[in-house]
N, C-alpha and C positions, 0 to 999 in steps of 0.2 A: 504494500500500500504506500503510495507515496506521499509525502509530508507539505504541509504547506505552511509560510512565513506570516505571522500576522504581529505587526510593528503597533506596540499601543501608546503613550504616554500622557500622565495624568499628573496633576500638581498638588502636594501634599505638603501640606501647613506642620512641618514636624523638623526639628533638628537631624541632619543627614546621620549620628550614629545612634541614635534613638530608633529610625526607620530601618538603617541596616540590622536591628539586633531583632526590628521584626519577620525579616528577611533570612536568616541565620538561625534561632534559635528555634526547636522544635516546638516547646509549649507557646510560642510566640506565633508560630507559623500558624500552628491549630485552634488559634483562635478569629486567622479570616480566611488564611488559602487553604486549608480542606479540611474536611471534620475533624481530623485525630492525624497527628502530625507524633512520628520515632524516632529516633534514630539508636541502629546501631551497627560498631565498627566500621563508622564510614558510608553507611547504606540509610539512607531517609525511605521511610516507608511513607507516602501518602495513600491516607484513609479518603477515599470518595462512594458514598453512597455502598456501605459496607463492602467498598473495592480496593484493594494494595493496587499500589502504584510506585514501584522504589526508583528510588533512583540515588546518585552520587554528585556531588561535591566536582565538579569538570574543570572548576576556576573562581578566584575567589581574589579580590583586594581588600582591605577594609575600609569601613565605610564609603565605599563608592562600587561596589561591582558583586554578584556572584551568580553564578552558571549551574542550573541541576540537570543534569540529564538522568532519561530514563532509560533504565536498564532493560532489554528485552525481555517480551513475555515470550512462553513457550510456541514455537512456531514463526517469532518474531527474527532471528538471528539473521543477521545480515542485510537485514533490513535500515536506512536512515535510522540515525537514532533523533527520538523525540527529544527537545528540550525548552523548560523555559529560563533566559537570563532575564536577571533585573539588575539596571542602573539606575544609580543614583547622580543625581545633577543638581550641585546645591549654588544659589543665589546667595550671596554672603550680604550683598548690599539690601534684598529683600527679607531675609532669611528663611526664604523658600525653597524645598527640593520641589524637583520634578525626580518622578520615579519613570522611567522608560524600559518598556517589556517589551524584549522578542520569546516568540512562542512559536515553536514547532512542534506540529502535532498532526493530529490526521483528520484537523475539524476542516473543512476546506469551505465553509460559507462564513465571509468576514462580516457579516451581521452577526452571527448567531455568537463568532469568539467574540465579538466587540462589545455583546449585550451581556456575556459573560462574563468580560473582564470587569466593565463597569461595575457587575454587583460586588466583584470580589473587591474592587477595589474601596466601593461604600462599604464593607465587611472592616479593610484597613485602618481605613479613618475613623470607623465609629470607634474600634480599636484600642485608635490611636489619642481616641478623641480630639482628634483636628478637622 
């Protein structure tokens, strides 16, 4: 199945390592991008609608960058691998990030990921409370 690119960014009223540690941290994670957020040795397990989803750690800066890609399911091998990155883009003079998402995946209608990301993203911020 082949993958398709869907480029999001959205503005989040939050200090850039306050956002990254929402980005990073598992119990942080599972409280907006997916029900029940793991990790272990290296391996993030995302929880979607009682579904595993693992994936790894592919690249990572602090506060400003990190990369998860997911790990093939059975039958999947060799296939593009899925991923989503989020950067972080902080304004110092407004003291605004912008959070910017690439998502590869195998949703291929950019309505449906865009009407998705938004909720997640109102997920973030209530979060965040920002």
């Amino acid at each position: 199945m082949s993958k398709t690119k869907h480029l999001f960014e959205f503005e989040i009223n939050a200090p850039a390592a306050l956002l990254y540690s929402y980005l990073t941290i598992p119990k942080s994670l599972g409280l907006w991008f997916a029900d029940k957020v793991m990790e272990s040795n290296g391996i993030f397990n995302f929880v979607w609608d009682n579904e595993d989803h693992k994936a790894k750690i592919a690249g990572q800066k602090l506060n400003q960058w990190i990369k998860y890609q997911y790990l093939p399911k059975p039958g999947e091998e060799g296939q593009e691998p899925s991923f989503v990155e989020f950067r972080i883009e902080a304004n110092e003079l407004t003291q605004t990030c912008f959070l910017k998402i690439t998502d590869v995946s195998s949703e291929e209608d950019p309505q449906i990921a865009a009407e998705l990301w938004k909720n997640i993203i109102f997920n973030l911020r209530e979060s965040l409370g920002a």
